[in-house]
C-alpha positions as CSV (number, residue, x, y, z in Angstrom):
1,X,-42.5,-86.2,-2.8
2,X,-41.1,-87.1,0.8
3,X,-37.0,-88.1,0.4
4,X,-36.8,-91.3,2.0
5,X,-34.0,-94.5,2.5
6,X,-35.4,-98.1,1.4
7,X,-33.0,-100.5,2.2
8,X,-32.4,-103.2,-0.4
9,X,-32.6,-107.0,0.7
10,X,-30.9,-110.0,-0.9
11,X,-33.6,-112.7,-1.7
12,X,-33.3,-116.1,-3.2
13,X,-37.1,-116.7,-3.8
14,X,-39.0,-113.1,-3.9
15,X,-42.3,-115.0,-3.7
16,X,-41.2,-116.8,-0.1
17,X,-39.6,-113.7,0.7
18,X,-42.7,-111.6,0.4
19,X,-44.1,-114.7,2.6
20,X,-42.4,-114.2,5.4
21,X,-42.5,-110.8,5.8
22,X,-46.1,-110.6,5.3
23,X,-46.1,-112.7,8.8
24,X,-44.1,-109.1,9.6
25,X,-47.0,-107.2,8.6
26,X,-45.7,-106.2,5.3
27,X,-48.0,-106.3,2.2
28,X,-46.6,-106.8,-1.5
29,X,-47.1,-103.4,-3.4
30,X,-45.8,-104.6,-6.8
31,X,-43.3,-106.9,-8.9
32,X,-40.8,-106.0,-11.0
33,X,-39.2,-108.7,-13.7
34,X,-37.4,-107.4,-17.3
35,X,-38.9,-111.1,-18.6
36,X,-40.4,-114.4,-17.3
37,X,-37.8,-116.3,-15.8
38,X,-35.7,-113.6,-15.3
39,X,-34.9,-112.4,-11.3
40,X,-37.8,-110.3,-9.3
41,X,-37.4,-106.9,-7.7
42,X,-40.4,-106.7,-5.3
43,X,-42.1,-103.9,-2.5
44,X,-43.2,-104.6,0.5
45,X,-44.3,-101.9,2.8
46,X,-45.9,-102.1,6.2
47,X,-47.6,-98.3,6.7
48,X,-44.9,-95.8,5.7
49,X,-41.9,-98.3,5.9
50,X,-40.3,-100.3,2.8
51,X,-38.2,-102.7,1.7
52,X,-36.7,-103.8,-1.9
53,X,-36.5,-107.5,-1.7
54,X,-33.9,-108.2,-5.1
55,X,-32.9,-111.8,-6.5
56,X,-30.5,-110.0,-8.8
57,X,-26.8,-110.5,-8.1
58,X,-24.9,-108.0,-7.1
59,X,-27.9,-105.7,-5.8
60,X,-27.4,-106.5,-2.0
61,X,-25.7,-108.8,0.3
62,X,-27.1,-111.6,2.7
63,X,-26.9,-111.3,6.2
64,X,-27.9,-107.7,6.4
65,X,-28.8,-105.8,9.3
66,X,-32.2,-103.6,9.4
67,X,-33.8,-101.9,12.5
68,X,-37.5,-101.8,12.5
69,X,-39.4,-99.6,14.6
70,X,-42.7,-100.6,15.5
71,X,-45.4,-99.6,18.2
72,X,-46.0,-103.5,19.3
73,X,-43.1,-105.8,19.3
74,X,-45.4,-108.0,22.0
75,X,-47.0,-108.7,18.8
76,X,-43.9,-109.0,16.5
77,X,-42.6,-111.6,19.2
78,X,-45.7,-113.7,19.4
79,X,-45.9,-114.4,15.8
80,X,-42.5,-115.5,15.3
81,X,-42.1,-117.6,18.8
82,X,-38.9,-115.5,19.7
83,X,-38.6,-113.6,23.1
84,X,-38.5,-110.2,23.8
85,X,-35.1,-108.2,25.4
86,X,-35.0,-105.1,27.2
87,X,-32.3,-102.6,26.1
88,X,-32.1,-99.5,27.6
89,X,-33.5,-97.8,24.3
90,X,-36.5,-99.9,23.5
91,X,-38.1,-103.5,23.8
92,X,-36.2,-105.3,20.7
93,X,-36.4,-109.1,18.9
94,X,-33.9,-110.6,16.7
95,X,-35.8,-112.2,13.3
96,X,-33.4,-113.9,10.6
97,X,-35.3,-113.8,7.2
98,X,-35.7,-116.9,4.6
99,X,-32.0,-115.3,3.0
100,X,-30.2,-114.6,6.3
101,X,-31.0,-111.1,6.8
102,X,-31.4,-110.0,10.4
103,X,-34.3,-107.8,11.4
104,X,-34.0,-105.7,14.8
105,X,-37.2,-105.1,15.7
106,X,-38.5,-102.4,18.8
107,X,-41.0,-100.8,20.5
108,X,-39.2,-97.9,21.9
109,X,-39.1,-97.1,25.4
110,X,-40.9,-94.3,26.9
């Protein structure tokens, strides 16, 4: 098993969250609930990056901050309409999820 970090996201609506970050290129991988009605913990993964997204209270807070690395942020930028800014470090958008959470996302710079 490789160790690894997955960040935990605040969500209101897990299915609109999944949504949006499907637009991200992020698939669903499963779905979590103790029983109907009760609040989802979902997966999302986009090659070997994850997130939890969590409506439980209490699991995470809204208006996070996550850096996404990605090899084409041309592409990241074109689907969400934002534009793209050049830090020194890499080619980077700002994306505000459904919940508030901000997503930095880069293409490196060679």
């Amino acid at each position: 098993m490789d160790e690894e970090a997955i960040p935990i996201l605040r969500v209101a609506d897990a299915a609109a969250a999944v949504a949006w970050y499907e637009r991200l290129g992020f698939a669903k991988q499963w779905e979590h609930r103790f029983e109907p009605g009760l609040p989802a913990f979902v997966e999302v993964a986009r090659g070997g990056v994850r997130l939890f997204l969590s409506e439980h209270t209490g699991d995470a807070r809204p208006g996070t901050l996550v850096y996404l690395r990605v090899r084409d942020v041309e592409a990241v930028a074109t689907e969400f309409g934002v534009p793209v800014t050049d830090a020194p470090w890499a080619r980077e958008v700002e994306l505000r999820d459904p919940d508030g959470n901000r997503l930095r996302v880069g293409t490196p710079t060679e």
